[in-house]
N, CA, C and O atoms as CSV, one atom per row, in Angstrom:
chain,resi,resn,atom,element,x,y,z
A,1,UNK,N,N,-116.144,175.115,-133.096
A,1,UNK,CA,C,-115.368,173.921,-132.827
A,1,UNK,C,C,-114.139,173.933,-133.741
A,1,UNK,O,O,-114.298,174.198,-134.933
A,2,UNK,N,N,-112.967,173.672,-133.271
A,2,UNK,CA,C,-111.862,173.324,-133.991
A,2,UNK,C,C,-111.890,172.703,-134.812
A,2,UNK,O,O,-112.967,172.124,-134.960
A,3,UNK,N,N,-110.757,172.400,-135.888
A,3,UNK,CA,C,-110.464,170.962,-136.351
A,3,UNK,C,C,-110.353,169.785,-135.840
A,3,UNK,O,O,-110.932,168.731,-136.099
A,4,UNK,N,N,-109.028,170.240,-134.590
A,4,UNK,CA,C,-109.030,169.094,-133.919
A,4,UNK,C,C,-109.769,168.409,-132.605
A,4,UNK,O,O,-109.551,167.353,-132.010
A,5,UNK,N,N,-110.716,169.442,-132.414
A,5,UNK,CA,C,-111.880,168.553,-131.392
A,5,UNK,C,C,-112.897,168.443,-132.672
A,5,UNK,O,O,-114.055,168.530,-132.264
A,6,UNK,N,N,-112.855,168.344,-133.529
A,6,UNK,CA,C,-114.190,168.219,-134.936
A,6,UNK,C,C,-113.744,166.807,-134.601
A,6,UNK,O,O,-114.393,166.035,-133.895
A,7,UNK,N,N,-112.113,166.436,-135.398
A,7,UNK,CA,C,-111.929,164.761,-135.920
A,7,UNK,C,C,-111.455,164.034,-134.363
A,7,UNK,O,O,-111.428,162.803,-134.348
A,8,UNK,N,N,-111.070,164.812,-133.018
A,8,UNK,CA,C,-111.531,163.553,-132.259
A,8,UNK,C,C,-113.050,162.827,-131.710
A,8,UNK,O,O,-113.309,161.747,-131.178
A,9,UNK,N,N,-113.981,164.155,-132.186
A,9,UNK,CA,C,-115.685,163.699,-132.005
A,9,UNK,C,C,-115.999,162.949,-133.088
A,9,UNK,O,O,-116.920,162.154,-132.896
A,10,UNK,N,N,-115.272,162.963,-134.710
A,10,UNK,CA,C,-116.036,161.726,-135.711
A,10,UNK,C,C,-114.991,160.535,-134.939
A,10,UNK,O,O,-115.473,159.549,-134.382
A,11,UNK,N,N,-113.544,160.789,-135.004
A,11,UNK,CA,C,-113.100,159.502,-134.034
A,11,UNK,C,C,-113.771,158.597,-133.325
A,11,UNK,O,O,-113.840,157.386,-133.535
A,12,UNK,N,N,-114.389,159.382,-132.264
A,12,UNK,CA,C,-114.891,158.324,-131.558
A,12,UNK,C,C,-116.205,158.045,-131.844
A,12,UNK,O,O,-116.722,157.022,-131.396
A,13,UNK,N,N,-116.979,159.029,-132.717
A,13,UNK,CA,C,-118.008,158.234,-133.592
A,13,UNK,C,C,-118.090,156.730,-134.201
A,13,UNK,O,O,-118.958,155.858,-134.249
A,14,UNK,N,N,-116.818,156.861,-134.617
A,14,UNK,CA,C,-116.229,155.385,-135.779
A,14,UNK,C,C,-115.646,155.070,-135.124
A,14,UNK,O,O,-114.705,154.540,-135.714
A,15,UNK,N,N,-115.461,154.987,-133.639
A,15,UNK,CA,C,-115.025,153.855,-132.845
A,15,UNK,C,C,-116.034,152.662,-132.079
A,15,UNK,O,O,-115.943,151.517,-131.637
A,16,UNK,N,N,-117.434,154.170,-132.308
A,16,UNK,CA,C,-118.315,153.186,-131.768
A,16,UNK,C,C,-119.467,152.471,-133.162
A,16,UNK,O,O,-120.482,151.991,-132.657
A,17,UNK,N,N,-119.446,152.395,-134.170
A,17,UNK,CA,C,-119.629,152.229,-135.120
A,17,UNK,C,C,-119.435,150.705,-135.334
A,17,UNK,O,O,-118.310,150.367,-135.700
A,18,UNK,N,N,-120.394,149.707,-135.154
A,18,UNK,CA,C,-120.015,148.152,-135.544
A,18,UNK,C,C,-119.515,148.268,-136.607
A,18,UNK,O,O,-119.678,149.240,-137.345
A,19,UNK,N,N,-118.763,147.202,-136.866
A,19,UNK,CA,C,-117.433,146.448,-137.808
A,19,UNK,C,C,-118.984,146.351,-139.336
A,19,UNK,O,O,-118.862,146.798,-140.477
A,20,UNK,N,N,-119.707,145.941,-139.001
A,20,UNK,CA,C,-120.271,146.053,-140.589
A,20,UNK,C,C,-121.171,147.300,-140.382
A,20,UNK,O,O,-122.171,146.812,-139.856
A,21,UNK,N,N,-121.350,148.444,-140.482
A,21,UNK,CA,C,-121.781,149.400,-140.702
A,21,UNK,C,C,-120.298,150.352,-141.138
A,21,UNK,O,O,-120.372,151.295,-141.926
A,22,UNK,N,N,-119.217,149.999,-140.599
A,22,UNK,CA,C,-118.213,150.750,-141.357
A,22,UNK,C,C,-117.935,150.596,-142.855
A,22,UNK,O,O,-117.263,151.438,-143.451
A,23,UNK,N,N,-118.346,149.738,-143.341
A,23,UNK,CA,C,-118.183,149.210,-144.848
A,23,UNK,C,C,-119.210,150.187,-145.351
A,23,UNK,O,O,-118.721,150.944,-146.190
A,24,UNK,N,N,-120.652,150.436,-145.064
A,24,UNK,CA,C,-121.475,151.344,-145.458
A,24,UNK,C,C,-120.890,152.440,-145.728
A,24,UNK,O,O,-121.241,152.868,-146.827
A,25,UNK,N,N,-119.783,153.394,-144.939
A,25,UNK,CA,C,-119.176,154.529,-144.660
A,25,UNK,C,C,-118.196,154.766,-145.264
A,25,UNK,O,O,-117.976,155.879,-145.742
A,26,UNK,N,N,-117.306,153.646,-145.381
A,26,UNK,CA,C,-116.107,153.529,-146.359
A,26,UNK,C,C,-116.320,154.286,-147.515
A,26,UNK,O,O,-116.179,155.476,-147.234
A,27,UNK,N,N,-116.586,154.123,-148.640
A,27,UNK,CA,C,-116.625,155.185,-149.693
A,27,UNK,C,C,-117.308,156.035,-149.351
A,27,UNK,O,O,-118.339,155.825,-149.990
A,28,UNK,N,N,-117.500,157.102,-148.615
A,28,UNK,CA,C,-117.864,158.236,-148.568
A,28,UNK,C,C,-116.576,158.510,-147.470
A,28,UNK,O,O,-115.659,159.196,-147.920
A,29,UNK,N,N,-116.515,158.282,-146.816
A,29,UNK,CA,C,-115.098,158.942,-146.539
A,29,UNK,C,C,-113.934,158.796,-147.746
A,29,UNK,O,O,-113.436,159.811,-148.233
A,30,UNK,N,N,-113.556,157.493,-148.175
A,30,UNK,CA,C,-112.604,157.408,-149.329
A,30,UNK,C,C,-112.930,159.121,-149.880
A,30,UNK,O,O,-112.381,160.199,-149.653
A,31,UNK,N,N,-114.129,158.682,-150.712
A,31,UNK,CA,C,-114.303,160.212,-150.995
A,31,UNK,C,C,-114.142,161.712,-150.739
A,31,UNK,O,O,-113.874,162.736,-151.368
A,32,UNK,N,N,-114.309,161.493,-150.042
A,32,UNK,CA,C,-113.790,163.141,-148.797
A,32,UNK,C,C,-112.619,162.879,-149.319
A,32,UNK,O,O,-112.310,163.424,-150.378
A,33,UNK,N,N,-111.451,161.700,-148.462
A,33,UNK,CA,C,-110.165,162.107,-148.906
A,33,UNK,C,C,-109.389,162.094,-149.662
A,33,UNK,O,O,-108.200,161.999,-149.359
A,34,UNK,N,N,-110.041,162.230,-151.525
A,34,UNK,CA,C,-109.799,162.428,-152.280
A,34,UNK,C,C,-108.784,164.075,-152.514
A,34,UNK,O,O,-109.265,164.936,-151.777
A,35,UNK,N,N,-107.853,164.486,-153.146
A,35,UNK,CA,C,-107.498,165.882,-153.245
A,35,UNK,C,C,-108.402,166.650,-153.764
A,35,UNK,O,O,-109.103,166.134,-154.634
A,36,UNK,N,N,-108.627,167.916,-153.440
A,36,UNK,CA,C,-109.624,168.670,-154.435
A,36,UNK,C,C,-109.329,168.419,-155.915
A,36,UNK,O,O,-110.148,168.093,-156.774
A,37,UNK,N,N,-108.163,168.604,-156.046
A,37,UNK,CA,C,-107.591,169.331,-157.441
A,37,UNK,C,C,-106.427,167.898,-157.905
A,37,UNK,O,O,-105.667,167.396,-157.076
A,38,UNK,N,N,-106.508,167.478,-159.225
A,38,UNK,CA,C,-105.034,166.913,-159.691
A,38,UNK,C,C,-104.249,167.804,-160.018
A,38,UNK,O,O,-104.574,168.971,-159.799
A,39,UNK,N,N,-103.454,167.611,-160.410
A,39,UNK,CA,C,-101.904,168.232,-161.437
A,39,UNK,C,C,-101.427,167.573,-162.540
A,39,UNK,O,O,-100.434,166.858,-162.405
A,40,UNK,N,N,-102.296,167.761,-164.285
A,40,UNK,CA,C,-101.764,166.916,-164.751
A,40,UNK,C,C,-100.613,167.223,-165.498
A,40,UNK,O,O,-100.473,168.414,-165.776
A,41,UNK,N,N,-99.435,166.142,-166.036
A,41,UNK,CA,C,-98.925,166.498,-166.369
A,41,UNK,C,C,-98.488,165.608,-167.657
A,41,UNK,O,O,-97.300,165.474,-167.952
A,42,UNK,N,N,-99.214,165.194,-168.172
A,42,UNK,CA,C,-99.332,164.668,-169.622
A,42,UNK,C,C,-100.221,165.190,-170.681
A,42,UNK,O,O,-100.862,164.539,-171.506
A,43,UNK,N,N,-100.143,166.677,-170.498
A,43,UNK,CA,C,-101.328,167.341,-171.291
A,43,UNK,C,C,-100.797,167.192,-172.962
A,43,UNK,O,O,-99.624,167.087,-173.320
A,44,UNK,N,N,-101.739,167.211,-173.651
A,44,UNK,CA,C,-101.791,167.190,-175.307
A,44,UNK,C,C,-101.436,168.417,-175.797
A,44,UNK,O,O,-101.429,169.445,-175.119
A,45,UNK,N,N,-101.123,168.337,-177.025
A,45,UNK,CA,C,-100.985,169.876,-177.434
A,45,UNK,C,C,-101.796,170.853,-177.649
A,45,UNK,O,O,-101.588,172.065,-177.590
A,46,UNK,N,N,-102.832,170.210,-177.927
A,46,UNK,CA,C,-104.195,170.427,-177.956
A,46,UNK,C,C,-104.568,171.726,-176.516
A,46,UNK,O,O,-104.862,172.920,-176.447
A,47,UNK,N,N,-104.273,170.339,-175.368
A,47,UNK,CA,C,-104.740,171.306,-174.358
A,47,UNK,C,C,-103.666,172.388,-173.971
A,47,UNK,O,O,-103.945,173.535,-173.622
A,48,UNK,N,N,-102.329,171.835,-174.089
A,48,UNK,CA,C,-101.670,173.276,-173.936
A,48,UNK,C,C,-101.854,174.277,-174.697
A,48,UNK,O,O,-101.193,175.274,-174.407
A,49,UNK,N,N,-102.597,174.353,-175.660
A,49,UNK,CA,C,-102.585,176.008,-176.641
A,49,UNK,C,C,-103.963,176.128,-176.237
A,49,UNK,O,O,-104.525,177.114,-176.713
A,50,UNK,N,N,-104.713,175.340,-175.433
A,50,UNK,CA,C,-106.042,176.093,-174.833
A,50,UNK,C,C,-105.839,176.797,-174.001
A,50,UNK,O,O,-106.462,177.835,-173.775
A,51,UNK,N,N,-104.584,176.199,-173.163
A,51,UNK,CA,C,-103.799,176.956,-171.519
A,51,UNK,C,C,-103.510,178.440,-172.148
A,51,UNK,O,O,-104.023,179.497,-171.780
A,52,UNK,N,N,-102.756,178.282,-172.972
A,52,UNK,CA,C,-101.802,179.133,-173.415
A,52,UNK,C,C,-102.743,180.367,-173.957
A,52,UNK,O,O,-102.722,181.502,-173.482
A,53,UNK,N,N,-103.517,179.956,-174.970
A,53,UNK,CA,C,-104.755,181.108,-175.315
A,53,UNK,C,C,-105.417,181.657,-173.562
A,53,UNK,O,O,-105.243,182.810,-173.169
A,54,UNK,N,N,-106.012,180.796,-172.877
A,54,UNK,CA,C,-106.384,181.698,-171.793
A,54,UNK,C,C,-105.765,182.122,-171.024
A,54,UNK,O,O,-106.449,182.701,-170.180
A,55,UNK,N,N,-104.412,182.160,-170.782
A,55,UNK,CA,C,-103.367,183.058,-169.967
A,55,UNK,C,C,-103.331,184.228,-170.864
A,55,UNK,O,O,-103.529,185.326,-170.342
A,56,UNK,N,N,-103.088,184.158,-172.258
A,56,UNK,CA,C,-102.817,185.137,-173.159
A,56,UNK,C,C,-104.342,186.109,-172.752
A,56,UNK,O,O,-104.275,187.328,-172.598
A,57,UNK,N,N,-105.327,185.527,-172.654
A,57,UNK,CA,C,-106.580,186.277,-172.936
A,57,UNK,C,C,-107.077,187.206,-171.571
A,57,UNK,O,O,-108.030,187.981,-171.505
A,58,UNK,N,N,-106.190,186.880,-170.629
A,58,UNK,CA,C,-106.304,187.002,-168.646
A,58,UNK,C,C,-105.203,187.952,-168.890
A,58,UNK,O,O,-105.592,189.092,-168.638
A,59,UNK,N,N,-103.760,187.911,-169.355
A,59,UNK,CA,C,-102.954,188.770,-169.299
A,59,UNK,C,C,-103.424,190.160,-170.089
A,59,UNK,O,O,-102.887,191.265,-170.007
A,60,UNK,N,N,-104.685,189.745,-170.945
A,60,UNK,CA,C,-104.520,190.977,-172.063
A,60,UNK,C,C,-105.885,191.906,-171.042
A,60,UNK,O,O,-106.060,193.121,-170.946
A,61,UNK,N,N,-106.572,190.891,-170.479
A,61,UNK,CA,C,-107.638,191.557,-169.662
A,61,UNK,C,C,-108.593,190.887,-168.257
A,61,UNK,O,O,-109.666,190.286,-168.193
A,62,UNK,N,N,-107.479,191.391,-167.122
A,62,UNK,CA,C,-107.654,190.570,-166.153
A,62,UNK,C,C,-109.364,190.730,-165.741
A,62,UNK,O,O,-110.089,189.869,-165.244
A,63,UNK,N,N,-109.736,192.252,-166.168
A,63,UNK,CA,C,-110.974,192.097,-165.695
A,63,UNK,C,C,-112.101,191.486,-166.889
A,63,UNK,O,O,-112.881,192.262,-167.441
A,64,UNK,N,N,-112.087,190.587,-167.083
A,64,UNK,CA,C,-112.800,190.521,-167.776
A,64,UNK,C,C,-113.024,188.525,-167.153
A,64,UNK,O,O,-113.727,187.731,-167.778
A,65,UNK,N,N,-112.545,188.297,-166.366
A,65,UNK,CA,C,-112.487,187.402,-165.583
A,65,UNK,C,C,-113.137,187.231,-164.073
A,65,UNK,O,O,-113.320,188.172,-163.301
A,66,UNK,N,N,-113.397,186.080,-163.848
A,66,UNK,CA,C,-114.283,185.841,-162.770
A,66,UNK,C,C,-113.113,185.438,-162.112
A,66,UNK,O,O,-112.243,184.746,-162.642
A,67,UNK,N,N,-113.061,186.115,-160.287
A,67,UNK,CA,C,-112.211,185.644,-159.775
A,67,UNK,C,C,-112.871,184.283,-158.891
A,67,UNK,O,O,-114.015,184.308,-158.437
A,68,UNK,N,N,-112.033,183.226,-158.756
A,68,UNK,CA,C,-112.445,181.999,-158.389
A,68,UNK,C,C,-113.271,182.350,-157.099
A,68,UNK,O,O,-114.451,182.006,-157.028
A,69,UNK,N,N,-112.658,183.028,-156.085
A,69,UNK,CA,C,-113.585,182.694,-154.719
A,69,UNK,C,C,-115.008,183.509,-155.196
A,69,UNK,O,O,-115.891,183.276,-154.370
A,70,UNK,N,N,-115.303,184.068,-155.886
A,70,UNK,CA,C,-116.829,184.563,-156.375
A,70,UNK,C,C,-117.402,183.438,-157.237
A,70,UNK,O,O,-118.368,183.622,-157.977
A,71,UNK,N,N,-116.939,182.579,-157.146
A,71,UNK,CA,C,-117.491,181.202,-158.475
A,71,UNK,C,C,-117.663,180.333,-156.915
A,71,UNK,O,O,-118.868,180.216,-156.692
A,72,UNK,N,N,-116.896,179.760,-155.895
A,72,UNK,CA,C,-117.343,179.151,-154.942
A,72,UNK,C,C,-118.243,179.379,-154.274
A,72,UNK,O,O,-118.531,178.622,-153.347
């Protein structure tokens, strides 16, 4: 199944869905459409020389690193 025949079948799921059972559902969808990931950008100095040590430590030895899609 596609994407887009996936979200017109929950569509009309939650169309037929009474008005108070959608409140049940509400935060768990909220949830879903949360982003995976932030971007922060008020980091401490703290955490930038943690950044900074593990780029340094990845540049000096890439293998010695787990690549992300083997951690998912």
């Amino acid at each position: 199944m596609n994407a887009t025949a996936l979200r017109k079948e929950i569509y009309e799921y939650i169309e037929t869905i009474p008005e108070y059972r959608l409140e049940i559902l509400k935060p768990l969808l909220a949830e879903f459409a949360k982003p995976l990931y932030t971007i922060e950008t008020d980091l401490t100095e703290e955490e930038i020389a943690i950044i900074d040590k593990g780029m340094a430590e990845y540049r000096a030895d890439p293998s010695s690193f787990i690549p992300l899609e083997n951690i998912k």
